[in-house]
N, C-alpha and C positions, 0 to 999 in steps of 0.2 A: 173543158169541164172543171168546176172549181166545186170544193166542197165548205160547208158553211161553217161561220167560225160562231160557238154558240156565245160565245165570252160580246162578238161584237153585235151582232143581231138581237133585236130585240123576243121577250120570251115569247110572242104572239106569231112570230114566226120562224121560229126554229125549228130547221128542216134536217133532213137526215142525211139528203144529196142532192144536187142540185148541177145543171149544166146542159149544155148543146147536143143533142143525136140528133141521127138520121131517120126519118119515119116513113116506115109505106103506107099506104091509105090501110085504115082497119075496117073489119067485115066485108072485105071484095077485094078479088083480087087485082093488082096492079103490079107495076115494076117500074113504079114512079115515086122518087125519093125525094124529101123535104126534108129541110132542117129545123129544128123545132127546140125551145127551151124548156126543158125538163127540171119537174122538183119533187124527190119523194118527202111525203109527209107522213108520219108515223103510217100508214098500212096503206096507203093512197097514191097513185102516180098522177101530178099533172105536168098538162101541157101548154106551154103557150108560143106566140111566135117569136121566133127569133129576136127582135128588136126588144123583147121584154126582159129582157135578161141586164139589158144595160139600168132596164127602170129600177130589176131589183137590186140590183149591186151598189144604186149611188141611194135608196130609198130605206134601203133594210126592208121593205114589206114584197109582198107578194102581194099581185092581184086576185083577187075573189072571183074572178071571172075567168078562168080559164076556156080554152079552145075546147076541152075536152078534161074529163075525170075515169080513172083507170081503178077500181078495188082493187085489192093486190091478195086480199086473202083470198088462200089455197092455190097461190099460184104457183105453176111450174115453168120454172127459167133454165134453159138449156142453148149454149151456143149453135149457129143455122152457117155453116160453113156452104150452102147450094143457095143462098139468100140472094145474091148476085154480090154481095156485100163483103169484103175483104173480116170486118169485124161483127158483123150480124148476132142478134140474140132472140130468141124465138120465146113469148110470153106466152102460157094456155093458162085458159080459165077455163072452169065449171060451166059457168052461168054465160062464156058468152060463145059468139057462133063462130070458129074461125082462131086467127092466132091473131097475135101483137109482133111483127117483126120490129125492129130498133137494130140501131148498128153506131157505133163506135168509130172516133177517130185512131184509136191505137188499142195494143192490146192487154197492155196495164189497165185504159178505163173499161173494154170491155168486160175484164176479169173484176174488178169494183165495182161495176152497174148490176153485174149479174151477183153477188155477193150480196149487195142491199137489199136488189129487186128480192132475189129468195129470203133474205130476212124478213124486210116488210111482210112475208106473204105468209110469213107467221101468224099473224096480227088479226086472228078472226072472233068474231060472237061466240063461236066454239068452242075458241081456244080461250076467248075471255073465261067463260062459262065452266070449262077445264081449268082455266088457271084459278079460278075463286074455290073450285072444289080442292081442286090440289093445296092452295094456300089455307082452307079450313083444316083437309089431312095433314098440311105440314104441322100449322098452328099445333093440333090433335097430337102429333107424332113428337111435336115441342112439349110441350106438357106431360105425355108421357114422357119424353130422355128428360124433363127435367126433375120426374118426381124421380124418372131410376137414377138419374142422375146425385139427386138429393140422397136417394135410400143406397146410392153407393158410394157417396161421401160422406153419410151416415156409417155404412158399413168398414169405411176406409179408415173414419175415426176409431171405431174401437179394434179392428187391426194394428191402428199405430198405437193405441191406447195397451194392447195386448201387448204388443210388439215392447213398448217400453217398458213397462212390465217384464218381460220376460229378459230384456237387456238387462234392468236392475238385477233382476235375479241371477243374472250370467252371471255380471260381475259381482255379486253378493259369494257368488257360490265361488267365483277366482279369488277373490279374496280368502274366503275360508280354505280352501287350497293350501292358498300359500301358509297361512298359520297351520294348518296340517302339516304341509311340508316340513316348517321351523320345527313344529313339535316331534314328526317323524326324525330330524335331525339332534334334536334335544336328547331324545328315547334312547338314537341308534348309542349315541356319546356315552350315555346311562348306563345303557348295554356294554359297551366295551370298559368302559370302570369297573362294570360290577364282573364282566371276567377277569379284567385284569387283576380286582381285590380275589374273584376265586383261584385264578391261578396264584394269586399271591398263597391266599389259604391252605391250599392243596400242599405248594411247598413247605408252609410251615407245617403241616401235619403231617409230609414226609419227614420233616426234619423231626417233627415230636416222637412219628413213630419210629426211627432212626436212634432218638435218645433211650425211649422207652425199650428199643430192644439192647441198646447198650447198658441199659440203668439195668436189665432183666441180665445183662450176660454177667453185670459186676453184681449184682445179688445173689448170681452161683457161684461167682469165683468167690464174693464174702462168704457163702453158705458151706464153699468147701475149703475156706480157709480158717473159719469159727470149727468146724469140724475138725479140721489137722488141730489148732490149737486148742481145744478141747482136749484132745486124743495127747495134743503133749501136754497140758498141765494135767492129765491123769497119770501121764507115767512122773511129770518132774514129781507131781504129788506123791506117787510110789518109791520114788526114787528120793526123794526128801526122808519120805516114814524110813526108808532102809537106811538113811543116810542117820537119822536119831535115833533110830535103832542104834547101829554102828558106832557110835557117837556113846551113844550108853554102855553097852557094853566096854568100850576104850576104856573107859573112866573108872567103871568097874575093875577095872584090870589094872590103871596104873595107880590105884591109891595106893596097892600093897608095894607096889616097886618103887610106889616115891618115898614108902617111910624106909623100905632098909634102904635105898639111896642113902636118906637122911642119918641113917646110923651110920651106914658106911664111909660115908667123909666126916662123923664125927671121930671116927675111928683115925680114919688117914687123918687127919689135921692132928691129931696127938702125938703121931710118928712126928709128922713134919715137927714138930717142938721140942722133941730129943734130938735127933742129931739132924736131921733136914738132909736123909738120906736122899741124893739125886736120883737113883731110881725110883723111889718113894713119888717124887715129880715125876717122874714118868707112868705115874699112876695117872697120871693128867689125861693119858689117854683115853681113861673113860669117858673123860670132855668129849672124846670123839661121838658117844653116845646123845651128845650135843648136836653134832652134825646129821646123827640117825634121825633125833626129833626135826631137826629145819628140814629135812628129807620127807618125813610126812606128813608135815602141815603143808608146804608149797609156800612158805607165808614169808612175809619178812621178818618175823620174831625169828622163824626157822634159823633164817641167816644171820641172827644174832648168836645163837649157838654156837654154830662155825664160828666164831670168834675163840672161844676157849683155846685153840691152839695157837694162837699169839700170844695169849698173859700168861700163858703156863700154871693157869689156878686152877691145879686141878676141878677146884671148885666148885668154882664158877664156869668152867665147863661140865664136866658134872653133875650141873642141876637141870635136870630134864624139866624142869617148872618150863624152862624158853620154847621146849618142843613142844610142852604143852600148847603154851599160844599159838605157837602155827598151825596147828589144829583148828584152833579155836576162830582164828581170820579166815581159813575156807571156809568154816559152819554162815560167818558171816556175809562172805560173799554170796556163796549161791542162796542166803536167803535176798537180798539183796537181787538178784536174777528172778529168783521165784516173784517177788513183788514187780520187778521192770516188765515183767512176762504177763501177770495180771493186768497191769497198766493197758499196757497194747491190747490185751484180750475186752477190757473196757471201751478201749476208743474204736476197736473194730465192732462191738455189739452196738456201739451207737451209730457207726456208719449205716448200718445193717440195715438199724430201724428208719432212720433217714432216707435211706433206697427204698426202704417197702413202704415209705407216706407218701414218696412222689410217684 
């Protein structure tokens, strides 16, 4: 059995299988076997004799005249293992009386004879008939998947179309994001300046109100120190009036003792120029009187009085005028005090008002 090669045979006769079996007589029965050359043709089995086989092989054609012609559609091919035949194949048709036995030299071609034979036997009016209906439903069924085809590649368009779209916007919206983000980091920054400026704040207006209750403690201690020096230049001012008082009164008192003074050492200086009696100089003692006046002035004049008991003039010890001035240097001083004490009382009433403007 040899199968045709389409590439070498010409197209008029290209065949589907082609080769040598064994044949029983058809339509009666027999158990007398031939060997026959065999050719299916698209849906056809022929036959012819043995010795044809060499004509087709060196001619490429087939004869037109076969021994015999076999339709093959709707045929049923089933191997016949009781055939007397080691490879037997058993052919039924419809339309005819009886079987088609055929047998094989091995069981490779039996397995391939009967493979074609039931292919071939596809091959009917029927099936033509079927197949032109089926190829109009395909056609039919084409045109439908290509219009859904079309309206889902339509459809598919504006899903990608949406699709990109909505990509854009992703990233539109990442984008915006991230400037969120910087801005949210911008704020946060913003934020910790402006506590750190409030805690700065806070501090300085504990420190202010820290001052302010210090600037408030030195406005009482100035308020109760304008007060104590109030209360003392009312009494120095008391004590001044008593003091010129006292002052007045003195003066009253020693004008009458300064002129008999004045007689009285006119007197003694006249002794002294008669005889310069030495007790007479011991009248000098009154100078000590000298000493009484430097005793109540406190003054340095005072201490010029104490001097009369070195020159021994009676004199000039004598002349209470010295004691006068020592007098006279204390009135000076503590006025002198009374004005240093205003002074201060000045610089502290300006303190005062400086504390109560801040």
């Amino acid at each position: 059995m040899e199968q045709s090669d389409s590439e070498a045979l010409d197209i008029s006769t290209k065949v589907q299988l082609h080769g040598v079996l064994w044949k029983r007589p058809f339509g009666r029965p027999s158990a007398k076997w031939s060997r026959r050359f065999f050719i299916i043709k698209d849906s056809f089995l022929l036959y012819y004799a043995e010795s044809e086989k060499r004509n087709f092989e060196t001619n490429s054609y087939f004869n037109i005249h076969p021994k015999g012609v076999v339709p093959l559609g709707g045929c049923v091919v089933a191997p016949s293992p009781n055939a007397g035949m080691p490879f037997a194949i058993v052919v039924n048709l419809e339309d005819f009386t009886g079987a088609i036995v055929l047998a094989a030299d091995s069981e490779d071609e039996q397995v391939q004879w009967m493979e074609m034979l039931q292919d071939s036997g596809k091959v009917t009016w029927r099936n033509a008939q079927l197949g032109e209906a089926m190829i109009e439903s395909l056609e039919a069924q084409g045109l439908q998947l290509a219009k859904e085809k079309q309206e889902y590649l339509d459809k598919l368009m504006e899903e990608t179309e949406e699709l990109s779209h909505q990509r854009a916007q992703r990233e539109e919206l990442q984008r915006l994001n991230l400037v969120l983000e910087e801005e949210k980091l911008k704020f946060e920054e913003v934020v910790m300046e402006l506590k750190a400026e409030q805690e700065h704040i806070k501090h300085d207006l504990d420190g202010t109100a820290r001052s302010l209750r210090g600037v408030e403690r030195e406005k009482e201690e100035l308020s109760r120190l304008t007060t104590a020096l109030q209360n003392s230049i009312q009494e120095l001012s008391q004590e001044k009036q008593r003091t010129l008082e006292l002052l007045g009164v003195k003066e009253q008192e020693e004008k009458p003792t300064e002129t008999a003074e004045e007689t009285r050492d006119s007197e003694d200086g006249g002794d002294g120029e008669d005889g310069g009696d030495g007790e007479d100089g011991g009248d000098g003692e009154d100078g000590g009187d000298g000493e009484d006046g430097g005793d109540g002035g406190d003054g340095e004049d005072g201490g010029d009085g104490g001097d009369g008991e070195d020159g021994g003039d009676g004199g000039d010890g004598g002349d209470g005028e010295d004691g006068g001035d020592g007098g006279d240097g204390g009135d000076v001083d503590l006025l002198k005090d009374l004005q240093h004490i205003e002074e201060e009382m000045k610089v502290l009433l300006k303190e005062k008002q400086q504390a109560e403007e801040k």
